[in-house]
C-alpha positions as CSV (number, residue, x, y, z in Angstrom):
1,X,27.8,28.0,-51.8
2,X,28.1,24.1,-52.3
3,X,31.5,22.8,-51.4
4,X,33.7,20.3,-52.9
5,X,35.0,17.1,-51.9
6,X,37.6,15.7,-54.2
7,X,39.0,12.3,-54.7
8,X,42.1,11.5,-56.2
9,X,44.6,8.7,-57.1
10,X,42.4,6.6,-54.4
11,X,42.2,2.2,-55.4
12,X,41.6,2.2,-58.7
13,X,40.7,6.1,-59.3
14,X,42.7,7.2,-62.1
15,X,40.7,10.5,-62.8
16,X,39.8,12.9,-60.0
17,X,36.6,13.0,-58.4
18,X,34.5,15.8,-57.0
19,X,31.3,15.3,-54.9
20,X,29.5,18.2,-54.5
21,X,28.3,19.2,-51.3
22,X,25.2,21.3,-51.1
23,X,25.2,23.4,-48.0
24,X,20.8,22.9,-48.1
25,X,21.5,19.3,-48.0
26,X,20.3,15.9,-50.1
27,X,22.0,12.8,-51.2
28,X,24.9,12.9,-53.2
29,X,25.0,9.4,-55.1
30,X,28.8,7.7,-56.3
31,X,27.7,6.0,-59.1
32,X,29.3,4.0,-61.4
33,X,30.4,0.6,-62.6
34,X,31.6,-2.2,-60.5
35,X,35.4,-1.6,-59.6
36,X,34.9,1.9,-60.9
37,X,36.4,2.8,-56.9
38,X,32.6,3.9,-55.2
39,X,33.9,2.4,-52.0
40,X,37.4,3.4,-52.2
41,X,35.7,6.6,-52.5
42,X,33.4,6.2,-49.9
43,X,36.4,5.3,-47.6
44,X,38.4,8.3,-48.4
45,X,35.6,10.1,-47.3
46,X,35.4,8.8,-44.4
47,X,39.3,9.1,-43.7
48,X,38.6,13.0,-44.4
49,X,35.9,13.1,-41.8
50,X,37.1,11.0,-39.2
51,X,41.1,11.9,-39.1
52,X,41.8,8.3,-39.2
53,X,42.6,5.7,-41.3
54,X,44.3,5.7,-44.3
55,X,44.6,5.9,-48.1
56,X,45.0,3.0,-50.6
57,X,46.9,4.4,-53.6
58,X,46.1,3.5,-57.0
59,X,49.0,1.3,-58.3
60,X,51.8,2.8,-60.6
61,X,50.6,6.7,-60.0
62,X,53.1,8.6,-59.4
63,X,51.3,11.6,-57.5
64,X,49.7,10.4,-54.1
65,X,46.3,9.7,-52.8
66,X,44.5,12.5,-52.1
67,X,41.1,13.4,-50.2
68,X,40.6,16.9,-49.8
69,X,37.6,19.3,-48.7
70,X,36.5,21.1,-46.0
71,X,39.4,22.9,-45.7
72,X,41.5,19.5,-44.5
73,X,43.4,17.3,-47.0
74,X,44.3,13.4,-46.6
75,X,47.3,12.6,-48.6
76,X,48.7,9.2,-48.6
77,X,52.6,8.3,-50.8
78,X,55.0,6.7,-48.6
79,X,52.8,7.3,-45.4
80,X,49.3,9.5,-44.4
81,X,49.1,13.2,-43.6
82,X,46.7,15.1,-42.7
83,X,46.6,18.7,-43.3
84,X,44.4,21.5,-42.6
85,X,41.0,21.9,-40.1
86,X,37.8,19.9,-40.7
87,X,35.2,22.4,-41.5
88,X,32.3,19.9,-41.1
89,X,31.0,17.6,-38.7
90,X,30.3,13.7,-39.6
91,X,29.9,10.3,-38.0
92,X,32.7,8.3,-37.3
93,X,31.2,5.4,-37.8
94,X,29.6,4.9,-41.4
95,X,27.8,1.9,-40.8
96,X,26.3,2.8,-37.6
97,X,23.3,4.3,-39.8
98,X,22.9,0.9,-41.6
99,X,22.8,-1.0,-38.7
100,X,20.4,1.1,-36.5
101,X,17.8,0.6,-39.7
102,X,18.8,-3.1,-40.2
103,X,21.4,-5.1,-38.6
104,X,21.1,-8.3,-40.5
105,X,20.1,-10.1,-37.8
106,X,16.5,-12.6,-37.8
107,X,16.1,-12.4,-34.1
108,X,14.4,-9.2,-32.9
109,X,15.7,-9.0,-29.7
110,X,19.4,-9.1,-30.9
111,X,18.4,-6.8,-33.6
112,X,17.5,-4.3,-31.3
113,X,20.5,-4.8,-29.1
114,X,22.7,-4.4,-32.1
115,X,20.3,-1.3,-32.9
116,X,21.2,0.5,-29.3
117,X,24.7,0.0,-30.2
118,X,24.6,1.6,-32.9
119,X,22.4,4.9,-31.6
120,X,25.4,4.9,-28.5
121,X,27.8,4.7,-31.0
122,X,26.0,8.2,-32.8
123,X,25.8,9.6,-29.7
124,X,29.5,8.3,-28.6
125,X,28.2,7.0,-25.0
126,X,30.8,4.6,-23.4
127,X,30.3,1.7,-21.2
128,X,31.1,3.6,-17.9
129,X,29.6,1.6,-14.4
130,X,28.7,5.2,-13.3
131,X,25.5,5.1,-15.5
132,X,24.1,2.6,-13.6
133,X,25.3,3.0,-10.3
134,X,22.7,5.2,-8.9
135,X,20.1,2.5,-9.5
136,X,20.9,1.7,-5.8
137,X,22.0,3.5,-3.1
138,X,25.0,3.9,-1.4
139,X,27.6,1.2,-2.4
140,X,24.9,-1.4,-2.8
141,X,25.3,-1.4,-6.8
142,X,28.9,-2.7,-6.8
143,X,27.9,-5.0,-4.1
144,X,25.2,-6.8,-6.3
145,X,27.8,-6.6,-9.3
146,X,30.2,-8.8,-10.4
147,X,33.6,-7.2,-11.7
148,X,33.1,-8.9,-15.3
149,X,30.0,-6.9,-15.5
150,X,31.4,-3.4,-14.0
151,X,34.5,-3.6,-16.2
152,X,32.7,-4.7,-19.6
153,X,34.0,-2.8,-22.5
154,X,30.6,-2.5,-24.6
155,X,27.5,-0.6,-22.4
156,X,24.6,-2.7,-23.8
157,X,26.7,-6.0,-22.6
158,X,26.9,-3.9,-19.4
159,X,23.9,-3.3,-19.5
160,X,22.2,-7.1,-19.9
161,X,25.1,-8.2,-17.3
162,X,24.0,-5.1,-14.6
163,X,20.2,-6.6,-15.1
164,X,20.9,-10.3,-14.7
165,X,23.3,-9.4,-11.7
166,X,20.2,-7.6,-10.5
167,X,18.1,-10.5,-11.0
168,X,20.5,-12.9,-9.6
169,X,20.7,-10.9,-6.4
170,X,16.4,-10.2,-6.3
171,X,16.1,-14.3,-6.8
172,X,18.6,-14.4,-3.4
173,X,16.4,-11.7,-1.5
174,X,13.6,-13.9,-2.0
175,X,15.2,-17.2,-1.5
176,X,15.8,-15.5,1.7
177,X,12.8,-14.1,2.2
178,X,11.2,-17.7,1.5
179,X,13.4,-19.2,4.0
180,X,11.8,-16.6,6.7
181,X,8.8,-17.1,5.5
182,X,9.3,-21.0,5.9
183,X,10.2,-20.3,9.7
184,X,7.3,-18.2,10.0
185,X,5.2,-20.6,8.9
186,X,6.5,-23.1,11.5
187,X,6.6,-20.7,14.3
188,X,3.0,-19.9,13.7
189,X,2.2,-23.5,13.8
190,X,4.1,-23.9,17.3
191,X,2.1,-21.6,19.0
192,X,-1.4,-21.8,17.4
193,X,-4.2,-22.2,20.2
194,X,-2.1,-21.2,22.8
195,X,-3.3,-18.5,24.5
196,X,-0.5,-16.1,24.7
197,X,-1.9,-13.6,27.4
198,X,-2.2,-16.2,30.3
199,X,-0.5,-16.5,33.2
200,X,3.4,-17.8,32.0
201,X,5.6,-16.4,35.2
202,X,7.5,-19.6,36.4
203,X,7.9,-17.9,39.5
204,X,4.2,-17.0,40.2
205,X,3.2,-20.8,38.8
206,X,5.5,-22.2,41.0
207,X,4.4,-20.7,43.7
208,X,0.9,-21.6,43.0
209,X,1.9,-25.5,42.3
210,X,3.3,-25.3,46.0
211,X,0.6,-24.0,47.5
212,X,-1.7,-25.9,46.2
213,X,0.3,-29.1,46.9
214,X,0.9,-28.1,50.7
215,X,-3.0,-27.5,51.3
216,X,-3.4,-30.8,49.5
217,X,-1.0,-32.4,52.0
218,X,-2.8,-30.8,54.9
219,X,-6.2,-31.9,53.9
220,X,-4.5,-35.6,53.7
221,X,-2.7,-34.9,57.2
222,X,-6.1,-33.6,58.4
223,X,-8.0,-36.8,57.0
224,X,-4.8,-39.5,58.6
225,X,-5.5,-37.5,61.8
226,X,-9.0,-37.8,61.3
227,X,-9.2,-41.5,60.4
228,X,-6.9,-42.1,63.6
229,X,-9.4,-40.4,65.8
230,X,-11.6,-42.4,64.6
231,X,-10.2,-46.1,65.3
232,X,-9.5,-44.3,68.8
233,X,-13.4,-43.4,69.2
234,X,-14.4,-46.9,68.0
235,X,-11.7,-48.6,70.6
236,X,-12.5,-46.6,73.3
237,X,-16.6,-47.5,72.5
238,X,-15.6,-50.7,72.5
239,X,-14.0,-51.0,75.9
240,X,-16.9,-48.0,77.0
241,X,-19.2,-50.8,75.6
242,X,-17.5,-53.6,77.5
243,X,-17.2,-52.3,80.7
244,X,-20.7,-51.5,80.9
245,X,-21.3,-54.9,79.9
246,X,-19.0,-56.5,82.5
247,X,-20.2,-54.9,85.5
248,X,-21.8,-56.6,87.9
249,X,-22.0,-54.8,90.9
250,X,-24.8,-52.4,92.1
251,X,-25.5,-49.1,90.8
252,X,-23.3,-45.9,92.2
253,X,-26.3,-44.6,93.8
254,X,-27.4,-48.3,95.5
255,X,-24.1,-48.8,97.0
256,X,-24.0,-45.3,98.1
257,X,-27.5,-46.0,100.1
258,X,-26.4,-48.8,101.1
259,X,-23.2,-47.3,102.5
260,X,-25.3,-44.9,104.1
261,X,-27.7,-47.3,105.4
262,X,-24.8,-49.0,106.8
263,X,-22.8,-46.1,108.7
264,X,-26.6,-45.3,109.8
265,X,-27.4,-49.0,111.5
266,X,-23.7,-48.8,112.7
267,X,-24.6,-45.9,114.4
268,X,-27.5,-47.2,116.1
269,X,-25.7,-50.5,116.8
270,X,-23.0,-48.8,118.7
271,X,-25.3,-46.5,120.2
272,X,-27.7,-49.7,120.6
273,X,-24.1,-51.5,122.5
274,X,-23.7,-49.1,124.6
275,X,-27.4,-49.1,126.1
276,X,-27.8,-52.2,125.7
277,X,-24.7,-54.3,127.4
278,X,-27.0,-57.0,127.9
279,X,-27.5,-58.3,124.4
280,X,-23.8,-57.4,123.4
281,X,-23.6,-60.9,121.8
282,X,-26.3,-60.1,119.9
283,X,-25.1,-56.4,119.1
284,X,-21.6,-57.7,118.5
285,X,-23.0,-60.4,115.8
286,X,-25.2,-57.4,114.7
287,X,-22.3,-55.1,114.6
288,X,-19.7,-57.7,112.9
289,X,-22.7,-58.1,110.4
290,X,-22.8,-54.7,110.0
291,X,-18.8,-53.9,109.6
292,X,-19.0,-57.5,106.9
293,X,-22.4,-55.2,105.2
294,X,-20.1,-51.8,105.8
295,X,-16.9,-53.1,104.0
296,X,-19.0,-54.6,101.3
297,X,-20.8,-51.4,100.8
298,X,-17.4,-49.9,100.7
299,X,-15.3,-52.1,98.5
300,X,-18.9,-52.1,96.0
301,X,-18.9,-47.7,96.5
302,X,-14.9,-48.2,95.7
303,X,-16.2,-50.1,93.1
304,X,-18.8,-48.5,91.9
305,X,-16.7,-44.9,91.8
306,X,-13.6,-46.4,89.7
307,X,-16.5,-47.9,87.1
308,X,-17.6,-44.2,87.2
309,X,-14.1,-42.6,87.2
310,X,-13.2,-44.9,84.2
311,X,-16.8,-44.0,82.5
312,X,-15.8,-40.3,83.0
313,X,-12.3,-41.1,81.1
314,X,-13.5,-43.2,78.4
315,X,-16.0,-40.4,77.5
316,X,-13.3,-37.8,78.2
317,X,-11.0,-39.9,75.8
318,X,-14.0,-39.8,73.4
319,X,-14.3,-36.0,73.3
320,X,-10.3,-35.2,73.2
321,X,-10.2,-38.0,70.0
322,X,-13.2,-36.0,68.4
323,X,-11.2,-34.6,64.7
324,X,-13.1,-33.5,61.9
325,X,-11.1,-35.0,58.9
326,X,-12.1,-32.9,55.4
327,X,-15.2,-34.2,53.3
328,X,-14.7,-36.0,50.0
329,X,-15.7,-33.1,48.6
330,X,-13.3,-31.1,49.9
331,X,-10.3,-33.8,49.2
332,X,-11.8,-33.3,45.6
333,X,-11.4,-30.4,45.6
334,X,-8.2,-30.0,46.4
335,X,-6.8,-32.8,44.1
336,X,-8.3,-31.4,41.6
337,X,-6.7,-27.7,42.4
338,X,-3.1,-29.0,42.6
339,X,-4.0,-30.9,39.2
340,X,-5.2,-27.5,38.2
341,X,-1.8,-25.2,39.6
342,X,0.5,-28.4,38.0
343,X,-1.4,-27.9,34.4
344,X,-0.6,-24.0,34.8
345,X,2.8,-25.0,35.1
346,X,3.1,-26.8,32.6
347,X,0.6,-24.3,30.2
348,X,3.3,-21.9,31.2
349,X,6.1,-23.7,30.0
350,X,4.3,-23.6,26.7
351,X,3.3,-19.8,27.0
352,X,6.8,-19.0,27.7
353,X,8.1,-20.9,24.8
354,X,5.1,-19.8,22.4
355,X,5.7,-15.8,23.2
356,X,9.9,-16.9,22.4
357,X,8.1,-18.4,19.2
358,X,6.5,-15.3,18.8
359,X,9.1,-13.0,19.3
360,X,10.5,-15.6,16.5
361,X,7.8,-15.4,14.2
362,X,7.7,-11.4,14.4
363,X,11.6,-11.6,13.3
364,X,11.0,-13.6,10.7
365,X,8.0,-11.9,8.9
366,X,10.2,-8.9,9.8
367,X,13.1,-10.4,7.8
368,X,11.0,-12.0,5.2
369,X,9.5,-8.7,4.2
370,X,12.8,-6.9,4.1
371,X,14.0,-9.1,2.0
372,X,11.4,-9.1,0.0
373,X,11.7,-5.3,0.1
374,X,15.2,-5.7,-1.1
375,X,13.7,-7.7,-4.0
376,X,11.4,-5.5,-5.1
377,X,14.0,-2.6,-4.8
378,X,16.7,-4.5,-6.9
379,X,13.8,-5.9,-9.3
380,X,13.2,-2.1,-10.3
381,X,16.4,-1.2,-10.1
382,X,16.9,-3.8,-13.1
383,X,14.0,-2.2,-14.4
384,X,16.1,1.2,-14.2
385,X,18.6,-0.2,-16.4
386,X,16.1,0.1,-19.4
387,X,15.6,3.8,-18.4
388,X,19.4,4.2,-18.4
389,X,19.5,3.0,-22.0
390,X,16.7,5.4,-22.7
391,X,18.4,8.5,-21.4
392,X,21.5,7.3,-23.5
393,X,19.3,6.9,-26.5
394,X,16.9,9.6,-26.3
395,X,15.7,12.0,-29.3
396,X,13.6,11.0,-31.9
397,X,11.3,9.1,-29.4
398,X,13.4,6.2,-28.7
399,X,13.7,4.6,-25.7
400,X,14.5,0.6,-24.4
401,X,11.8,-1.6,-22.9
402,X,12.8,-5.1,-21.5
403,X,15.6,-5.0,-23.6
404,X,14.1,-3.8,-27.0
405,X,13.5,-0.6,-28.7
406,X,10.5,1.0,-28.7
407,X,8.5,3.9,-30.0
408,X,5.6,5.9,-30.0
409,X,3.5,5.8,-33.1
410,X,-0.6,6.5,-34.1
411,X,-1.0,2.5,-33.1
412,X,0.9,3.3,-29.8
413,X,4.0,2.0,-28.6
414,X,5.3,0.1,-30.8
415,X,8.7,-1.8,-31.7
416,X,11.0,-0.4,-33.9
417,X,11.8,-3.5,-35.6
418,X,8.3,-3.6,-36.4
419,X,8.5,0.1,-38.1
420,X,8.2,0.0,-41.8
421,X,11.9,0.7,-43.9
422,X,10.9,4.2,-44.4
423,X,10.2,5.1,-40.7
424,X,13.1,3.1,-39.5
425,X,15.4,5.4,-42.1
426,X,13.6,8.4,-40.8
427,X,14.4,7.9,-37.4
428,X,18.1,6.4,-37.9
429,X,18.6,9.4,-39.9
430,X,17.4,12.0,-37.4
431,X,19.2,10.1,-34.6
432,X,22.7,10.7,-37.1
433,X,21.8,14.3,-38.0
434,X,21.4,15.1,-34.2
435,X,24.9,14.1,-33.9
436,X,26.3,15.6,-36.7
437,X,23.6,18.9,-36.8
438,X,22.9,21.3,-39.6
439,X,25.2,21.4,-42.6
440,X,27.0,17.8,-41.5
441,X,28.0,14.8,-43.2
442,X,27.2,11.5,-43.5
443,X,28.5,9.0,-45.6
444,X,26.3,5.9,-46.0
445,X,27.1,2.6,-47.2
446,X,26.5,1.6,-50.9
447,X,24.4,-1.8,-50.0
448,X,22.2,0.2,-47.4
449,X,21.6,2.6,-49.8
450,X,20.7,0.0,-53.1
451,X,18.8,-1.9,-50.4
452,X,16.1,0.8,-50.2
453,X,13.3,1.1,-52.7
454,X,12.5,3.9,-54.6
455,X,9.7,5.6,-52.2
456,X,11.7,5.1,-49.6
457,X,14.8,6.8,-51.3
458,X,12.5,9.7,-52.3
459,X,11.4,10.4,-48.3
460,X,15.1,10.1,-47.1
461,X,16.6,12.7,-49.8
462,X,13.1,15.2,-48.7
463,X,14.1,14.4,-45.1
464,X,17.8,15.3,-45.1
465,X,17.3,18.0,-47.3
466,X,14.6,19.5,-44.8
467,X,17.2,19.2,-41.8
468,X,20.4,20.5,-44.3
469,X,22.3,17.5,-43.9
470,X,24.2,15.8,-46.5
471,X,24.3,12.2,-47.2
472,X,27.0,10.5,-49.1
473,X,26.4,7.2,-50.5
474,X,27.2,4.6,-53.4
475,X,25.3,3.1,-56.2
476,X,26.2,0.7,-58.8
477,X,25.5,2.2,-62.4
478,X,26.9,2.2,-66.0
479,X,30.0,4.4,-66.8
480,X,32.8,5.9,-64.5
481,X,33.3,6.9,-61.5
482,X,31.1,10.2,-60.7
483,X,29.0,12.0,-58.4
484,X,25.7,13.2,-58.4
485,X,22.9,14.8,-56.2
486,X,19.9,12.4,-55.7
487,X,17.2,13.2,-58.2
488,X,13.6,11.4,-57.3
489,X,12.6,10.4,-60.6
């Protein structure tokens, strides 16, 4: 059974109108001239549907302003009251339609940002933070928010502001994460070519140096001691040299003979004396001969004993000097040892502080690459917030890419802005009868409407009708004011 919407007493409506409401659907059309009262028609309509609003009143009539149908009435005198239930579901917004299909607006991008607007609107999704605060864990969303952006009144600012805070936030992860990566770099530089599995205990080095230097100072002790024993050897060589030299009396063994001979021919003088009293003179110059020879044999035996005595110790002195300093080879050796334990000291200085630079370098890369991991996460978290927009928008295939609304078509995904007028109207009005559903209403702007051509008229009017939804719209036109069902000629 169609139902009845009637208009009365409304702007510059003298005579009552009735729009017929055909519970199969279609486009009812106001038609008539201009200032015949199609918007304040249109208006009152809308005042029915929504519950708000009010009623201008034609001038001079004395009865009120009147909307009624649905089994609600809108009466406006001396102030507005409604009366009755609404028996039908509609938009609250009547331009929400018009500017999903076309928002008047050259730039694409800020088309399709009016466009989401205007499907939230439909669907009656409010900026709340909540939608997007599961991008991140935890409490990390607020935390990489400002407040402007968290308390913004309209979701697709929110939206934008949530994905440049993002962005804001990634571009400090990786300014971070450059800076580690800078410090990396450097640490890696420090400590390139130096073996970092050598030797680098101080202690042990140390101990090395020391003992290398002590033997070093023994070998030169060993070599002073040496050299000493030497100059000794070559005195005592000297004065071995010289008193061979200077000694002029007979050999050991002569003046031993001789001392021999001497006690011998004493002997026999004194033997010879005492026989022989009678040449006593002669015995006595023989025997004071022999005491002169006998004291000269001694004193030159004396003699000869101290020269051997003083051989003995120069020879003796010779041996006890004897030191065997190190060779050169040896002294090389060694220099070149303690030159070897003081470069380990000083390589382990530099292993020491190369493995700190490496402890370094492993925070940093370990820092860089969390930050970079907190890039990456906020990056698709700001990618998320497209998804979030999707969810809010879905049905009919809609969804937001990088900002924009897109669709799936035969040539693939493809931007709604780039849809023809017909497939834009299709999908704007699907998107408004999900939200209103089967037998609801939907008043549609007179310019949206007289902006459409004739094919496309004729697929909207199939289209509603197939989904029994009403659409209630304006055209200018000859005559009064009246309403009439769409008729594709």
């Amino acid at each position: 059974m169609t139902a009845t919407v009637t208009v009365s007493n409304v702007g510059p409506i003298a005579k009552p109108v009735s729009i017929p409401v055909d519970p199969e659907g279609g486009i009812v059309i106001l038609r008539g001239r201009n200032g015949a009262g199609k918007t304040q028609a249109l208006n009152a309509v809308q005042t029915l549907l929504s519950g708000n609003g009010t009623l201008n009143k034609r001038q001079g009539a004395e009865a009120p302003a009147e909307v009624s149908g649905f089994g609600a009435t809108v009466r406006f005198s001396n102030r507005t009251t409604h009366t009755g239930e609404l028996e039908v579901v509609s938009l609250e917004d009547r331009l929400s339609i018009a500017d999903l299909v076309d928002p008047k607006l050259k730039d694409p991008a800020a088309a399709d940002a009016r466009r989401i607007k205007s499907i939230l609107s439909l669907a009656g999704t409010k900026a709340d933070f909540k939608l997007f605060a599961g991008l991140l864990a935890g409490n990390a969303m607020v935390q990489c928010t400002q407040k402007a952006t968290r308390e913004a009144g309209d979701i697709v600012d929110m939206a934008a502001r949530v994905k440049a805070d993002l962005h804001e936030a990634a571009r400090q992860y990786e300014a971070r994460a450059d800076q580690a990566q800078g410090a990396a770099t450097a640490a890696r530089a420090a400590i390139e070519g130096i073996d970092l599995q050598g030797e680098a205990d101080e202690s042990k080095l140390r101990s090395a140096l020391e003992a290398s230097q002590a033997s070093l100072i023994r070998m030169q002790e060993q070599q002073k001691a040496a050299t000493l024993a030497q100059q000794a050897r070559a005195r005592a060589e000297a004065q071995l040299d010289k008193a061979i030299d200077e000694y002029t009396g007979p050999a050991t063994a002569d003046a031993i003979a001789a001392y021999n001979s001497a006690s011998a021919a004493l002997a026999e003088a004194m033997a010879a004396t005492e026989k022989a009293r009678k040449s006593l003179q002669l015995a006595e110059r023989a025997e004071e001969r022999a005491s002169d020879a006998l004291r000269e044999s001694a004193g030159n035996a004396m003699a000869a004993k101290a020269h051997d005595q003083l051989i003995a110790q120069f020879r003796a002195a010779l041996n006890a000097n004897t030191v065997e300093g190190p060779t050169a080879k040896d002294m090389k050796a060694a220099e070149k040892a303690l030159g070897a334990a003081h470069a380990a000291v000083m390589n382990g200085v530099k292993i020491r502080d190369a493995q700190r630079k490496q402890t370094e370098l492993d925070g940093y890369q370990k820092q860089e690459q969390q930050h970079r991991n907190g890039a990456d996460a906020l990056r698709t978290a700001a990618k998320g917030v497209d998804d979030v927009l999707s969810r809010a928008v879905a049905g009919q295939g809609l969804r937001v890419k990088d900002g924009r609304l897109v669709t799936t078509t035969k040539r693939g995904e493809t931007f709604f802005n780039d849809l023809s007028a017909g497939e834009r109207w299709k999908i704007a009005l699907d998107v408004a009868i999900d939200a209103v559903g089967e037998r609801g209403l939907i008043p549609l702007a007179q310019e949206a409407w007289e902006g459409l051509d004739p094919v496309n008229r004729r697929l909207i009017a199939d289209h509603v009708r197939g989904r029994k939804v009403t659409v209630i719209t304006a055209q200018c036109d000859a005559g009064e004011l009246r309403a009439e069902p769409f008729e594709a000629k």
